[in-house]
C-alpha positions, 0 to 999 in steps of 0.5 A: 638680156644677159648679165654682162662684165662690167665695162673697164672705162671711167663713168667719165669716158662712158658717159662722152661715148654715149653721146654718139660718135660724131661728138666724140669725134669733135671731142677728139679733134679738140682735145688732140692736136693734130689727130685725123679720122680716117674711113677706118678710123671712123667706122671704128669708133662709129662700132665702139659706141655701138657696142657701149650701146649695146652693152648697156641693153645687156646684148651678149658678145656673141649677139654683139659680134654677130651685129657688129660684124666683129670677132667674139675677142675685139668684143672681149678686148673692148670691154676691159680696154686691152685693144682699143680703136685708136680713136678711142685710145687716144679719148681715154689717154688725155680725157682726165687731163684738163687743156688750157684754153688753145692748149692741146694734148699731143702723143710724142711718140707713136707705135704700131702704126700710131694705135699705140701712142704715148709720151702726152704733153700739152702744146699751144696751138699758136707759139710765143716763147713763154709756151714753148717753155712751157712745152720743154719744160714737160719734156725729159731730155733721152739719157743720150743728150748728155753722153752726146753732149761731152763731144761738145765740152757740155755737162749736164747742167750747161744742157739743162741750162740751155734746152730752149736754146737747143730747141731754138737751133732745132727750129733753125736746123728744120729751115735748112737743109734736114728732110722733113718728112710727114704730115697728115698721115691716117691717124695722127699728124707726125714728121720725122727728119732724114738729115743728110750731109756730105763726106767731102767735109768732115766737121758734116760728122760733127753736125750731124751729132750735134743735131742729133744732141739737140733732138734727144734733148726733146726726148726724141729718138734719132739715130746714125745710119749707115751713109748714104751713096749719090743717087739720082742727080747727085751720081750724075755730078762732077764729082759725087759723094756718099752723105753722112746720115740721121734719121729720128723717129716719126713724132707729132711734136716734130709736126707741133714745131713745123706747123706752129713754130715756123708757121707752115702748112703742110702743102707747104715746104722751107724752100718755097714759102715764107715763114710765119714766126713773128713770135720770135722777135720776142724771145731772148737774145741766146734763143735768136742766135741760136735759132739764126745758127741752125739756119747758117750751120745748114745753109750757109757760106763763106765769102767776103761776107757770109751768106745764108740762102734762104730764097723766100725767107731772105727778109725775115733772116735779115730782121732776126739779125738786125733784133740781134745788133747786126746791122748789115744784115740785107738781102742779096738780090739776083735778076731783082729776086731776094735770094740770100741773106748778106751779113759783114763777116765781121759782125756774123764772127761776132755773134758767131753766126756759125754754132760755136760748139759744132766748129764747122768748116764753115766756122773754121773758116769765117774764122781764119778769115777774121784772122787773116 
């Protein structure tokens, strides 16, 4: 036996890890939303408890590694907790935080590779307002919401006033037209979004900025990108355009929203499944309308009615609308198919249905149309 440097884990940690990898697998799935064991990841920490294991019967490093089939530093590394499996790293991150009952804890933002994650909140597994306050509330909005938020005429503390509203037209945004990328990847679940809009509108600009507002209000990176030129079939239009772009970080609490807050798996996409948020019914009224914005300022028109398109989900947008007083909300049906939601152009400029901060061309012109 070899007299051995003390481990740098609590007696907390050890005594989990000592209970064998596969209850500390089930510890983790537990405790962590959304983190996934791949072939690597298990075999890591199938060798991490074997190296406490071995360290408590006094196995020298060079016995270890030899063993192990690892280098003399990981052993080094693991013992005073420097480079850990990211298995374990994420076990040691929330194990002295105690979840609620249908809480988890869940890394905002991930780094090389998810093996370094940070930013932990705690997120419900199933979603109504109250507990999506709660998860805005443990949120620090970046610095730049509020620079972002003078191109709006927002201050301060008209944001902070109204962050679950933001979240709400986020949700609305992430039904429309922004690129969700992501899913179960090989360590941690995450999603990032890839919204791009065309340059033949200009108030597209504008959107695109406010989006990216109501994402850093959730602490989330999301930056400007250099346009995007017509590819594929869009090159092959009548008459192709470049699209403005935003691209934000790749986040686990984008994947929270997707998976809990609109109800959707992940072999399942906005275009062609139905969504499952009936708690939204019970939200306040500025939390609906902000919602119904995201989904109009993305996929909506301007005709004699205002239309949002939204092939499986037509029905639900008319009962959110109806919640709100708009009674003619309704499907618009094509070939017997519920393809849109149809409202009266006076009652949508009531509400507004179109964002009132964004002023998109949409607005403009469901506006000049009330005037007219």
């Amino acid at each position: 036996m070899v007299e051995q440097l003390p481990l740098k884990y609590s007696p907390k940690f050890i005594e989990l890890i000592d209970k064998g990898p596969d209850v500390v697998l089930e510890f983790a799935k537990n405790r962590v939303w959304g983190i996934q064991a791949s072939p690597t990841g298990d075999r890591q920490l199938r060798n991490f408890c074997e190296f406490i294991r071995l360290h408590h019967q006094g196995v020298g490093v060079k016995e270890m590694a030899r063993r192990l089939s690892l280098h003399r530093s990981t052993i080094a590394e693991w013992r005073e907790g420097t480079d850990q499996p990211y298995l374990i790293r994420a076990i040691n991150d929330v194990l002295p935080t105690e979840s609620s009952h249908g809480w988890k804890s869940l890394p905002m933002h991930l780094t090389s590779g998810g093996s370094e994650p940070s930013g932990w909140i705690q997120v419900p597994t199933c979603v109504s307002y109250e507990s999506a306050l709660d998860v805005i509330n443990q949120i620090q909005p970046l610095e730049a919401t509020y620079e972002r938020g003078q191109l709006f005429g927002l201050t301060r503390p008209q944001i902070q006033a109204m962050r679950s509203e933001l979240f709400a037209y986020l949700l609305g945004i992430m039904v429309g037209d922004s690129g969700k990328l992501g899913g179960e990847q090989h360590r941690y679940t995450s999603m990032n979004l890839d919204l791009q809009l065309t340059l033949k509108q200009p108030t597209n600009e504008r959107l695109g900025e406010f989006v990216l507002m109501c994402t850093n209000s959730l602490g989330i990176v999301m930056n400007r990108r250099p346009n995007k030129q017509p590819t594929g079939a869009t090159a092959l239009g009548r008459n192709p355009s470049a699209a403005y772009r935003w691209v934000s970080e790749r986040s686990p609490l984008l994947a929270w929203m997707f998976s809990a807050g609109l109800g959707l798996n992940w072999n399942e996409t906005t275009t062609t499944h139905q969504l499952r948020m009936d708690w939204i019914f019970d939200t306040p009224r500025e939390f609906r309308i902000r919602f119904v914005q995201g989904a109009a300022d993305s996929d909506g028109c301007v005709k004699h009615a205002i239309e949002i398109a939204s092939v499986p989900n037509s029905q639900f947008f008319a009962m959110v609308l109806r919640s709100l007083g708009i009674t003619s909300a309704h499907c618009g049906y094509e070939k017997g198919e519920p393809l849109k939601t149809v409202i009266n152009l006076r009652q949508a400029s009531g509400l507004p249905i179109f964002s009132e901060f964004v002023k998109s061309y949409r607005y403009q012109k469901m506006m000049s149309r009330i005037k007219a």
